[in-house]
Biopython code that builds the backbone (N, CA, C, O; Angstrom):
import numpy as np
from Bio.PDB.StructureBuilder import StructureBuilder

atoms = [
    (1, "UNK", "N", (18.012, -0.428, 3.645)),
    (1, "UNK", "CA", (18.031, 0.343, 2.421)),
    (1, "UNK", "C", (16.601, 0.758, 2.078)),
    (1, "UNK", "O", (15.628, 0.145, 2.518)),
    (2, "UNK", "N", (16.499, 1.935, 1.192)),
    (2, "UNK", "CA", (15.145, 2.529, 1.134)),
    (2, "UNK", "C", (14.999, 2.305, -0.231)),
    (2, "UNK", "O", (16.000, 2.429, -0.936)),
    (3, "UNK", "N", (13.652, 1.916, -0.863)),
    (3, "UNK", "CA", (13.344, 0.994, -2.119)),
    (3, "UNK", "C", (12.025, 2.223, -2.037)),
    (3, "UNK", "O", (11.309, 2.579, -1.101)),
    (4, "UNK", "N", (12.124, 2.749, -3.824)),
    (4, "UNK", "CA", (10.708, 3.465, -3.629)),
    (4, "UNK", "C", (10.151, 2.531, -4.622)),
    (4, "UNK", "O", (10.650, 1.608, -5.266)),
    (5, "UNK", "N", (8.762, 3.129, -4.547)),
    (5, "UNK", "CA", (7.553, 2.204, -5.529)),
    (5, "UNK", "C", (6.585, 3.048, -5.517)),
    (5, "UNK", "O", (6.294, 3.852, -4.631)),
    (6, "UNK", "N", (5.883, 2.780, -6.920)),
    (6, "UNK", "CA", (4.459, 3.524, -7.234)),
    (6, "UNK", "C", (3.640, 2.537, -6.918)),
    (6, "UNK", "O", (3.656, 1.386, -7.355)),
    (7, "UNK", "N", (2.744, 3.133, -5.958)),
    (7, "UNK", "CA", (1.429, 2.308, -5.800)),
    (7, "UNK", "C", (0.450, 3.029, -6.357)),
    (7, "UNK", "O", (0.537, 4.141, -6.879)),
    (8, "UNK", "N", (-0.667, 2.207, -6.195)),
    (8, "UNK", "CA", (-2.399, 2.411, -6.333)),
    (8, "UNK", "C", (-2.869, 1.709, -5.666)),
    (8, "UNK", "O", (-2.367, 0.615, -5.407)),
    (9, "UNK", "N", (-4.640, 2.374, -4.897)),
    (9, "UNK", "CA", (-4.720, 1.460, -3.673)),
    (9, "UNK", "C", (-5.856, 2.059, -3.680)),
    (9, "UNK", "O", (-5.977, 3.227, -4.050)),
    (10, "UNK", "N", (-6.899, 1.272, -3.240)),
    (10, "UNK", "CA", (-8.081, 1.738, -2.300)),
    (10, "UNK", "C", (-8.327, 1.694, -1.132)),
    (10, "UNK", "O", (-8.416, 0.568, -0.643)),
    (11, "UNK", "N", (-8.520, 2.828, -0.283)),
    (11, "UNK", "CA", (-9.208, 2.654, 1.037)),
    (11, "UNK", "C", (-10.481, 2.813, 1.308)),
    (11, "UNK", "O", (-10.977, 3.934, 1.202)),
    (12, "UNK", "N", (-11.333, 1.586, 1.755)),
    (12, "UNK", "CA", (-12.376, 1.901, 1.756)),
    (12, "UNK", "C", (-12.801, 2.318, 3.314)),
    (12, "UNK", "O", (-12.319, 1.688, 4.256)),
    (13, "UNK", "N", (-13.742, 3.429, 3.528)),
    (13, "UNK", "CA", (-14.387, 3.577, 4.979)),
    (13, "UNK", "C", (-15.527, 3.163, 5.041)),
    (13, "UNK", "O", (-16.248, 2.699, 4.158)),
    (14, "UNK", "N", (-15.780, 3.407, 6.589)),
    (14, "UNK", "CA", (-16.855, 3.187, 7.133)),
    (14, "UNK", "C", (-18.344, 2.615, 6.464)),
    (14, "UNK", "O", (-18.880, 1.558, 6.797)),
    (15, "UNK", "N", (-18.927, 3.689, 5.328)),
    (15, "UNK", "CA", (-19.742, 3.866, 4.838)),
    (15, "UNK", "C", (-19.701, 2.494, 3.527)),
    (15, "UNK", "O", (-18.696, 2.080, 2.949)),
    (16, "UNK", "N", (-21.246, 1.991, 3.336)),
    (16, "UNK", "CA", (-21.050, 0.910, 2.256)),
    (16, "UNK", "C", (-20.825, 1.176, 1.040)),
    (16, "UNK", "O", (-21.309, 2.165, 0.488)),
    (17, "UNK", "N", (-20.199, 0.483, 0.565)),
    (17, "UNK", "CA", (-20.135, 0.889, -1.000)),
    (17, "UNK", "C", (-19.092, 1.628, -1.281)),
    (17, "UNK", "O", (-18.396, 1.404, -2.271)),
    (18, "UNK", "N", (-18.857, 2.617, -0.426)),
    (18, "UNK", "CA", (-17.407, 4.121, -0.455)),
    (18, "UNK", "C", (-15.836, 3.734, -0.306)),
    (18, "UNK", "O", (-15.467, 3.190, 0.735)),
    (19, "UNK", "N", (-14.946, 4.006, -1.311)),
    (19, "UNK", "CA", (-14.040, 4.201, -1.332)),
    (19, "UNK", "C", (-12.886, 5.196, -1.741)),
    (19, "UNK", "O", (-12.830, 5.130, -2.969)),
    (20, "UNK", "N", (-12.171, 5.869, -1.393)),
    (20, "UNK", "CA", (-10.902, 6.687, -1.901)),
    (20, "UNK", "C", (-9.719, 5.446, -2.543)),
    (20, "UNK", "O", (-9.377, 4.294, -2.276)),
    (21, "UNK", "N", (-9.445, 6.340, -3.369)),
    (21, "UNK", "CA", (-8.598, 5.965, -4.395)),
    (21, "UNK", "C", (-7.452, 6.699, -4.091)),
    (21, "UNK", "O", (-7.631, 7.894, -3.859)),
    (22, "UNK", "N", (-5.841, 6.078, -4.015)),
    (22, "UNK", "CA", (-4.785, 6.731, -3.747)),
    (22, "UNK", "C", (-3.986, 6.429, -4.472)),
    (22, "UNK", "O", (-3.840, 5.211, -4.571)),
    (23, "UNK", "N", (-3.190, 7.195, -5.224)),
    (23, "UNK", "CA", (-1.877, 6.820, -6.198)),
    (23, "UNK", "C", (-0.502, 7.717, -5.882)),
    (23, "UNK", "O", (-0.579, 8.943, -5.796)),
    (24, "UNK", "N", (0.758, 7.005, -5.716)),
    (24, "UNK", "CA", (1.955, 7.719, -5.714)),
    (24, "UNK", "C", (3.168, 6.922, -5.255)),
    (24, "UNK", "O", (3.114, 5.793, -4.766)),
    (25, "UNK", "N", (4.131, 7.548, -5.443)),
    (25, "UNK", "CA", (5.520, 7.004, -4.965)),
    (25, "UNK", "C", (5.671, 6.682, -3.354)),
    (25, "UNK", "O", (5.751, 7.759, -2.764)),
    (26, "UNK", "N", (5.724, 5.806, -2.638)),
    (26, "UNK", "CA", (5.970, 5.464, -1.674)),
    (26, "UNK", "C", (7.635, 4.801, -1.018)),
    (26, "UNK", "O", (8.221, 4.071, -1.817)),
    (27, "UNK", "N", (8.111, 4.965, -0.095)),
    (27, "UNK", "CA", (9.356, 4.552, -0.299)),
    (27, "UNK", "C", (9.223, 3.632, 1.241)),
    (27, "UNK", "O", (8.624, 3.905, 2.281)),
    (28, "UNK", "N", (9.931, 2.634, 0.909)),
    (28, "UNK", "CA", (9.968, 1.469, 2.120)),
    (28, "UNK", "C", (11.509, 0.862, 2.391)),
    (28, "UNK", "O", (12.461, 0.455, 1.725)),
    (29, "UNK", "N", (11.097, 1.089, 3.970)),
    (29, "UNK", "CA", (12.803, 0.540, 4.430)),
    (29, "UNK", "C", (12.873, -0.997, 4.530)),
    (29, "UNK", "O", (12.114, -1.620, 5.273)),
    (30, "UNK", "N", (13.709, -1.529, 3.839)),
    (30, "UNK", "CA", (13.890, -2.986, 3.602)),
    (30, "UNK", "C", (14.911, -3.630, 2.581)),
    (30, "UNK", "O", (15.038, -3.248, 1.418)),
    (31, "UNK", "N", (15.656, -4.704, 3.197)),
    (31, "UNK", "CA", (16.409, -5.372, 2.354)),
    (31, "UNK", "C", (16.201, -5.561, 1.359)),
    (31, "UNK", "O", (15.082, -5.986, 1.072)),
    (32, "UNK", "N", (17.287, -5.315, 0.233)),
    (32, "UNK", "CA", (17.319, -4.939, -1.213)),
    (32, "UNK", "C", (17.091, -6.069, -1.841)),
    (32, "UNK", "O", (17.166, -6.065, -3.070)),
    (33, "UNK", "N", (16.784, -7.212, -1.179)),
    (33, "UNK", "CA", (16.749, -8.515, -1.942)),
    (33, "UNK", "C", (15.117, -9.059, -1.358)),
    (33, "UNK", "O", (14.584, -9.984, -1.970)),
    (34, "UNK", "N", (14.433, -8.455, -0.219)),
    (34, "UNK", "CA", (13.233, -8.622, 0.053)),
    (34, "UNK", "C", (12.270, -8.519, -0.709)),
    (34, "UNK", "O", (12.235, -7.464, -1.342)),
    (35, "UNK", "N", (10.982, -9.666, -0.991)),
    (35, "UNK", "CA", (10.220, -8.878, -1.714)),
    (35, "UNK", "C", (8.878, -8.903, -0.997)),
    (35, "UNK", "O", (8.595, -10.019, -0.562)),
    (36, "UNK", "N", (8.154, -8.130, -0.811)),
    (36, "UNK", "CA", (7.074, -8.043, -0.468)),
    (36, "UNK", "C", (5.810, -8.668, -0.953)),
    (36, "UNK", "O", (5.759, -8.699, -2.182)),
    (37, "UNK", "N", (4.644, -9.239, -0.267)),
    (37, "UNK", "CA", (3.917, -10.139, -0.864)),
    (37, "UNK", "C", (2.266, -8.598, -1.144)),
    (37, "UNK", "O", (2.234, -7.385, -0.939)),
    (38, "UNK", "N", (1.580, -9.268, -1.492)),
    (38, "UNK", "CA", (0.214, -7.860, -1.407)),
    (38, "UNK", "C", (0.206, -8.010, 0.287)),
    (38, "UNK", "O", (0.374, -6.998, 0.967)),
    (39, "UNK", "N", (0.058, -8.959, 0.744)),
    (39, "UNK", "CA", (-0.822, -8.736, 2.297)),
    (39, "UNK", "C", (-0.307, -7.666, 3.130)),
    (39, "UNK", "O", (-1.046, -6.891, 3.738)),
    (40, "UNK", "N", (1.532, -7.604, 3.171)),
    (40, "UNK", "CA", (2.132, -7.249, 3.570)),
    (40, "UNK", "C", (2.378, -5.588, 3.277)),
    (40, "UNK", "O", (2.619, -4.626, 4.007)),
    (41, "UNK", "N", (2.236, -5.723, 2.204)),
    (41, "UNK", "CA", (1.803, -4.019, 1.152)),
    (41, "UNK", "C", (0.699, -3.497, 1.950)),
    (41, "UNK", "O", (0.805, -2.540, 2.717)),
    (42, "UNK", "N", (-0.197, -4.061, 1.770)),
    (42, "UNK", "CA", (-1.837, -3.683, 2.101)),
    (42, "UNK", "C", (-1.350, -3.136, 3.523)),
    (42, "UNK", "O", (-1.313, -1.917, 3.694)),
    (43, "UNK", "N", (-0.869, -4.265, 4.840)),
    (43, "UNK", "CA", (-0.905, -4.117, 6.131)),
    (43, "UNK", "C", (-0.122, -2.516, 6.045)),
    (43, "UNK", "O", (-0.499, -1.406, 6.422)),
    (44, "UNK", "N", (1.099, -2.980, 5.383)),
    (44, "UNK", "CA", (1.978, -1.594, 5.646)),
    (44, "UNK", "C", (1.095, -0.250, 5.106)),
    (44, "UNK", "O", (1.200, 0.649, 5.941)),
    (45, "UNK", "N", (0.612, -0.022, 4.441)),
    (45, "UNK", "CA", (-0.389, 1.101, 3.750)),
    (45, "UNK", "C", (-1.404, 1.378, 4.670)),
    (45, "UNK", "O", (-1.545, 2.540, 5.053)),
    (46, "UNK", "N", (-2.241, 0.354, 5.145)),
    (46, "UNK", "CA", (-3.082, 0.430, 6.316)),
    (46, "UNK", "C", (-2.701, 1.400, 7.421)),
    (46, "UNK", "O", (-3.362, 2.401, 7.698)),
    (47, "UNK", "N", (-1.447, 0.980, 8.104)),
    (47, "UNK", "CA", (-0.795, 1.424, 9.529)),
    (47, "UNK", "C", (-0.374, 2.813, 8.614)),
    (47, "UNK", "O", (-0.092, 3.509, 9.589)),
    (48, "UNK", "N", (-0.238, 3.311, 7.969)),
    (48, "UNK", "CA", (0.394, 4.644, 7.746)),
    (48, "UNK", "C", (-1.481, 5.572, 7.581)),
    (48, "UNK", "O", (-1.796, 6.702, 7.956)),
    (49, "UNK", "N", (-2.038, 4.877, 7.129)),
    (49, "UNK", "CA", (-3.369, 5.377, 7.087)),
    (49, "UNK", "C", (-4.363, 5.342, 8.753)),
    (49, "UNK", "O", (-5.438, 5.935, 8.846)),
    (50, "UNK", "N", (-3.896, 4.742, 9.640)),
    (50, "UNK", "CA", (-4.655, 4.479, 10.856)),
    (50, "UNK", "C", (-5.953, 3.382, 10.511)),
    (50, "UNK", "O", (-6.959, 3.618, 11.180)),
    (51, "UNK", "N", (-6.027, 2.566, 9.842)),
    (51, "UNK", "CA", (-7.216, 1.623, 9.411)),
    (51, "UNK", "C", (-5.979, 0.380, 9.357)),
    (51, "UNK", "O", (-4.756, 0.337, 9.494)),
    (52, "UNK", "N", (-7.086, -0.571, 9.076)),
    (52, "UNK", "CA", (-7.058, -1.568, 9.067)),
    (52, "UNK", "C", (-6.804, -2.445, 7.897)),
    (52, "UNK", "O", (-7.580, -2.177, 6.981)),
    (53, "UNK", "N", (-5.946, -3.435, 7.615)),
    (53, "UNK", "CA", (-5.254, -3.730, 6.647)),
    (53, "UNK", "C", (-6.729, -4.400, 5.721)),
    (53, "UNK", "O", (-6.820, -4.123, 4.525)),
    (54, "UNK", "N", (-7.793, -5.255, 6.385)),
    (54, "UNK", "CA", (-8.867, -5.316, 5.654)),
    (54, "UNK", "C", (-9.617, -4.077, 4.637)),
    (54, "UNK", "O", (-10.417, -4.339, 3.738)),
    (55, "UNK", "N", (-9.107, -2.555, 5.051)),
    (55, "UNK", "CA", (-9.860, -1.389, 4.321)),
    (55, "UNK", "C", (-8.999, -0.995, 3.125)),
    (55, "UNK", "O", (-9.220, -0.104, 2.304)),
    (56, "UNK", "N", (-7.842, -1.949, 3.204)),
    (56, "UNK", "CA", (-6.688, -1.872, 1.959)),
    (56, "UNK", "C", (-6.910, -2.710, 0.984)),
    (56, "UNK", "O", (-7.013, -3.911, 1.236)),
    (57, "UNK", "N", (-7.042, -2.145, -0.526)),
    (57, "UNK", "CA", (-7.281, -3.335, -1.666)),
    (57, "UNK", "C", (-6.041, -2.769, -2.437)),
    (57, "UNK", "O", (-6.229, -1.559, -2.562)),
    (58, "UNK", "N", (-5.346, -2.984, -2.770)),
    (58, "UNK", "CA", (-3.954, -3.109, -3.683)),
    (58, "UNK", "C", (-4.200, -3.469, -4.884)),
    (58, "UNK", "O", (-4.379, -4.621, -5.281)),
    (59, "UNK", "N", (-4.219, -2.140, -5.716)),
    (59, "UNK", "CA", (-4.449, -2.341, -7.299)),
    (59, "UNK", "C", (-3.024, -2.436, -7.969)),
    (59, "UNK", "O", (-2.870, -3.366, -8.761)),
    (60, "UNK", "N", (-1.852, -1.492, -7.722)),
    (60, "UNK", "CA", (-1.101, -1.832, -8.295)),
    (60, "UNK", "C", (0.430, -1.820, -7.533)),
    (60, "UNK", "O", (0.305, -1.605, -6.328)),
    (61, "UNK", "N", (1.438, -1.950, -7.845)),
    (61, "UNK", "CA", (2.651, -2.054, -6.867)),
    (61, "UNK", "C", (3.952, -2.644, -7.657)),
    (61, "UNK", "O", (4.337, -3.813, -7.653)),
    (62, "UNK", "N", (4.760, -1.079, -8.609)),
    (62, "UNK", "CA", (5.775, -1.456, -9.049)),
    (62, "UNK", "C", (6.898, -0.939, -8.539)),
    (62, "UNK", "O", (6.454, -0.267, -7.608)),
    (63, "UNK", "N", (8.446, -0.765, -8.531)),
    (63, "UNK", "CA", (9.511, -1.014, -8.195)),
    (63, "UNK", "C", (9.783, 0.479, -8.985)),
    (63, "UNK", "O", (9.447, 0.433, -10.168)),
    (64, "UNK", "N", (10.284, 1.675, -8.578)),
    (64, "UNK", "CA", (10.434, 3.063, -9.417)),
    (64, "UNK", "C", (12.672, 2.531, -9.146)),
    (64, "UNK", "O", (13.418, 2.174, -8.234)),
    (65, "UNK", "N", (12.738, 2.812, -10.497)),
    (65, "UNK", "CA", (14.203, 2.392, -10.978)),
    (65, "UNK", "C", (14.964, 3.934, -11.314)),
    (65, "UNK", "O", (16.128, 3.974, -11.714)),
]
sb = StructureBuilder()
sb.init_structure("model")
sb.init_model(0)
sb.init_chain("A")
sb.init_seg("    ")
for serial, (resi, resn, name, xyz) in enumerate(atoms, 1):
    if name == "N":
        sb.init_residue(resn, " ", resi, " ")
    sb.init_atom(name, np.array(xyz, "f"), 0.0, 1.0, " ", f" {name:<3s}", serial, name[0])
structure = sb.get_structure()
């Protein structure tokens, strides 16, 4: 089943100090009774971005009803 959610998130690159800021509805395939922990958020956000789940900081992550 497909579960959407509003996130907020930073990716940070290469460069020190620098980050992009991303906000929006995201939708994830997964059992309706699953819940996701941050690490797992972060990793999944990472792999859709091509980086690395370390360049993912997870500001926010609610459940769109």
């Amino acid at each position: 089943m497909r579960k959407k959610f509003y996130t907020r998130f930073l990716l940070r690159s290469a460069d020190d100090g620098f980050a992009d800021e991303y906000s929006g509805v995201v939708e994830v395939s997964a059992p309706a009774d699953q819940v996701l922990d941050p690490v797992e958020i972060e990793s999944l956000l990472a792999k859709n971005f091509e980086a690395h789940a370390d360049d993912v900081e997870l500001l926010n992550w609610s459940r769109v009803h």
